[in-house]
C-alpha positions in Angstrom: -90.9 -7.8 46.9 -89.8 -4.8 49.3 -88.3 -2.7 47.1 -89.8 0.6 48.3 -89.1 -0.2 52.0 -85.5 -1.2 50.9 -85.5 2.2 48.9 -86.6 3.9 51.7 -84.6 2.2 54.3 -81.2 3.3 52.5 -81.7 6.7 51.8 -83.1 7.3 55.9 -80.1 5.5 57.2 -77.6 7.8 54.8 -79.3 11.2 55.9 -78.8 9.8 59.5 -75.4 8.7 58.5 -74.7 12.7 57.5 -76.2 13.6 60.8 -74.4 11.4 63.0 -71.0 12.7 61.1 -71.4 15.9 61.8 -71.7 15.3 65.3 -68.6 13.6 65.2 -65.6 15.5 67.2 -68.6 17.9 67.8 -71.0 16.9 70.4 -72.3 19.7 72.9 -74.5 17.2 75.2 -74.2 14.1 76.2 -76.6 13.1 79.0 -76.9 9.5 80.7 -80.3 7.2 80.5 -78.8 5.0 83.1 -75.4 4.3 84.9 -73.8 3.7 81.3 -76.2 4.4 78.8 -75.7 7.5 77.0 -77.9 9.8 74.6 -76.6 12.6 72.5 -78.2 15.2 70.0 -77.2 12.9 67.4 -79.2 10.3 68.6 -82.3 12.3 68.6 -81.6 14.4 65.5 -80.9 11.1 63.6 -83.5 9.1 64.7 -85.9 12.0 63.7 -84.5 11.9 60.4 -85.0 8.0 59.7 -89.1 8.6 61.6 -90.1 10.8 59.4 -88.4 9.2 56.2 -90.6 6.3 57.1 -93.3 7.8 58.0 -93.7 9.5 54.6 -93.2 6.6 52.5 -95.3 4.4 54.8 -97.5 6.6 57.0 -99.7 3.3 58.4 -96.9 1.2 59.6 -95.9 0.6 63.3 -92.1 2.1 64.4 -90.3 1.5 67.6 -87.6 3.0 67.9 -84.6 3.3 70.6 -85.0 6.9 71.5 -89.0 7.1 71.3 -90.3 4.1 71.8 -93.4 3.1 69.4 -95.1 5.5 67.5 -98.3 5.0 65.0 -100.7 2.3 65.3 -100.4 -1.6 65.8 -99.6 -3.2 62.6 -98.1 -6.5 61.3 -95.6 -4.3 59.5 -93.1 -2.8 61.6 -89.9 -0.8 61.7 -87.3 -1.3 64.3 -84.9 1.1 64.4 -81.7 2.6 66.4 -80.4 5.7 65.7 -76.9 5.3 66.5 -75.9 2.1 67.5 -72.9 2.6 69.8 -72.9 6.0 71.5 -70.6 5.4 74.1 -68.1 5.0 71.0 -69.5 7.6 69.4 -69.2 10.0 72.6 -65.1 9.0 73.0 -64.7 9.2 69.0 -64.3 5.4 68.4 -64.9 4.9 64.9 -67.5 1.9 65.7 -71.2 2.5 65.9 -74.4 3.0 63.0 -77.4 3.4 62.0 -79.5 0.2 62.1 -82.8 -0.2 60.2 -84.6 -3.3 60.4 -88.4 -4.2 58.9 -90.4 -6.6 60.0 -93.7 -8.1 58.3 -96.1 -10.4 59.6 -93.2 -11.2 62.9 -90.8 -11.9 60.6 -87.7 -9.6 59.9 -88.2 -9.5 55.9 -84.9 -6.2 55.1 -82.4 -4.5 56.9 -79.6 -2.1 56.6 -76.9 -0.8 58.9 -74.4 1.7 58.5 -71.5 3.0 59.3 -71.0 6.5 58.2 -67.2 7.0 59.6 -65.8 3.9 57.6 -68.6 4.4 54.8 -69.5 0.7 55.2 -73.3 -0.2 54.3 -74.5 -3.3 54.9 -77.7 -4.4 53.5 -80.2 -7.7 52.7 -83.9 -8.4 51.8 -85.5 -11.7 52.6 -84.2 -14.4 50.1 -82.0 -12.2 48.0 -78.8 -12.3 49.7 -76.2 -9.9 51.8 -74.1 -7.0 50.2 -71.7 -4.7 51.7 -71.7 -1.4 49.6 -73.5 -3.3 46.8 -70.9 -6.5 46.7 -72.4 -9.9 48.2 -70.9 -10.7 51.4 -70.6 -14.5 52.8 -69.6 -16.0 56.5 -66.6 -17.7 56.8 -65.6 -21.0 56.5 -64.0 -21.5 59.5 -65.0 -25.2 61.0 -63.1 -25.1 64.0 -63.8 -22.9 67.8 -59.4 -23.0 68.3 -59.0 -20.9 64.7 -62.2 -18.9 65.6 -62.5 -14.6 66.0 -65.1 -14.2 68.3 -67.0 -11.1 69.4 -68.8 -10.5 72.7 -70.9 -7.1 74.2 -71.7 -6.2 78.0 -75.2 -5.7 79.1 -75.5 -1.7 80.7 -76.1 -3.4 84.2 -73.0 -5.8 84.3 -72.7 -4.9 87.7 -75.5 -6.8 88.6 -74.5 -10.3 86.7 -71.0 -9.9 86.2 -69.8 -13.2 87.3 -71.9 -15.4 84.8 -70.7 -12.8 81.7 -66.9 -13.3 82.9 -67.3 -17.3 83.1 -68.7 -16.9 80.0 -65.7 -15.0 78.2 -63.4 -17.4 80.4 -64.7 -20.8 78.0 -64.1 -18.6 75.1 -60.8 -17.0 75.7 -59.9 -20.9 76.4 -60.9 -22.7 73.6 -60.9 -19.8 70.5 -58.1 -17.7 68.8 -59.4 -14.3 69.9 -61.9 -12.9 71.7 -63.0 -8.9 70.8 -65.5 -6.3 72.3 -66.2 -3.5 69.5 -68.9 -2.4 71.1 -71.9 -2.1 68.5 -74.0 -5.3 68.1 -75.5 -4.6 64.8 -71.7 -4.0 63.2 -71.4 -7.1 65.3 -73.5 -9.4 63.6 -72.6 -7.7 60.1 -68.9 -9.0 60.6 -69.7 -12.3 60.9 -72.0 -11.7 57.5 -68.7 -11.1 55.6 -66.4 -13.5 57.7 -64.4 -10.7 59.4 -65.6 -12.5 62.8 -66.5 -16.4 63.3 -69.2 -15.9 66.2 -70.5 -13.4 68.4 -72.9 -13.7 71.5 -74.7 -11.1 74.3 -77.5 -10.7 76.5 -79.9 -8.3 77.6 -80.3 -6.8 73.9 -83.1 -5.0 72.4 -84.8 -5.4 69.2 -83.1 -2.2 67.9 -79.7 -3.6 68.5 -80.5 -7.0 66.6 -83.3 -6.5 64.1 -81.4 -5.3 61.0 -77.9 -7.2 61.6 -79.5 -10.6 61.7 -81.7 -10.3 58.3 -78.1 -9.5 57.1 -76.1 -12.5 58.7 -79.3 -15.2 57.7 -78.6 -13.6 53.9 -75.1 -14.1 54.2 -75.5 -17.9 55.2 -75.1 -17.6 59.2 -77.1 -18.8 62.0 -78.9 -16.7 65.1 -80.1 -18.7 67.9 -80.2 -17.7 71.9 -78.2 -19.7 74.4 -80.3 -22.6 74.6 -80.7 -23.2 70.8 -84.1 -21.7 70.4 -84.1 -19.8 67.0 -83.7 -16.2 67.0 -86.2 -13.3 67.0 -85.2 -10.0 68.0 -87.6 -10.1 70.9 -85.3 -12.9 72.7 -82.7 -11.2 75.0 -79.8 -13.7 74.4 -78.1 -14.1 70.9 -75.4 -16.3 69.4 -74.5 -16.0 66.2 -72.0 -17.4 64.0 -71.2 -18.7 60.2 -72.9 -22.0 61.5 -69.9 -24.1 61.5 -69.3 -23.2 64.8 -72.1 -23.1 66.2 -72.6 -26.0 68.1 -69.3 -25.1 70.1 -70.7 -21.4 70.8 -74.1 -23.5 72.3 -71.8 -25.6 74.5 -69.5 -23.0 75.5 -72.6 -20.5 76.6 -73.7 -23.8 78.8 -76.9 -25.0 76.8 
């Protein structure tokens, strides 16, 4: 049904996959947005790439994107996209960030893909046709229980501000699961949990760029998105849990809905 956007989609997010890897070990700039938000030439040069891919094959549809905002006219088909997913990772060489791409039509988040061009891992799903990582089908796990549960967490940029509700958070969690992580790239995030290598992840104060394409993937893969109060996800919402559903009632109670 979206064949050419899924077409599209994986050839812009590999050209900004080459990009971002040869800015790897090699950046000249890196300037701050805020206290701890960084940009790079990457950033720019790959979003660029993955705009004008789209914009090509699709030269009426709406894109917003991390770095420039929205561009073209309103339209009930939409791209969402972040450049480079992790750039304070990228920017100390930590192996852990991507290119996310997700595509919305009619307010509904129909295909993404996200990928990691250091570890050559592409994750990738289309409404109703499943989740594959470098073309194999991926699945969440089947772990039933919070106390045998890998759980991921990320920090909004101004932590500062509410750090006592995030660290009362993480307390219940560190409490009551087997291990609690902070990689550092939600859309990775949320394609770990697709494939079972994490249970659960939660955060606040994302964007639409950060969650668009990694929850298309999870939903494939059999997982569920909600915000802290239960409310089913869009990537509009600012909170996020999302685990392989087994779970998730415990994530709910643990984030205090």
């Amino acid at each position: 049904m979206f064949k050419k956007e899924m077409e599209t989609a994986r050839l812009a997010a590999l050209e900004a996959g080459r990009i971002i890897k040869g800015f790897y070990g090699n950046l000249e700039e890196i300037r701050k947005k805020g206290k701890r938000d960084l940009v790079t030439e990457a950033d720019l040069m790959s979003e660029k790439a993955v705009v004008a891919a789209i914009t090509k094959a699709f030269p009426d549809d709406m894109i917003i994107a991390e770095e420039g905002g929205e561009q073209g006219k309103i339209s009930d088909r939409k791209w969402i996209i972040d450049p480079l997913d992790g750039t304070t990772n990228f920017a100390h060489s930590f192996p852990f960030f991507a290119v996310s791409i997700g595509f919305m039509a009619n307010d509904e988040v129909v295909a993404g893909v996200v990928y990691n061009p250091v570890m050559d891992e592409f994750f990738e799903a289309e409404k109703g046709k499943g989740a594959f990582l470098n073309k194999k089908p991926i699945n969440v796990s089947a772990t039933a229980n919070i106390r045998d549960a890998l759980i991921a967490t990320g920090f909004p940029y101004d932590i500062d501000k509410k750090s006592d509700e995030i660290i009362d958070r993480m307390k219940r969690i560190i409490v009551e699961a087997q291990g609690l992580r902070r990689p550092g790239a939600a859309s990775i995030d949320l394609c770990y949990v697709a494939n079972g290598r994490l249970d659960g992840f939660w955060e606040q104060d994302l964007k639409p760029w950060d969650t668009a394409a990694g929850c298309i993937i999870l939903t494939e893969a059999g997982g569920e998105i909600t915000d802290f109060s239960g409310k089913g996800f869009n990537p509009w919402l600012k909170s996020i849990i999302a685990t392989n559903r087994h779970i998730h009632n415990d994530m709910l109670r643990l984030m205090g809905a």
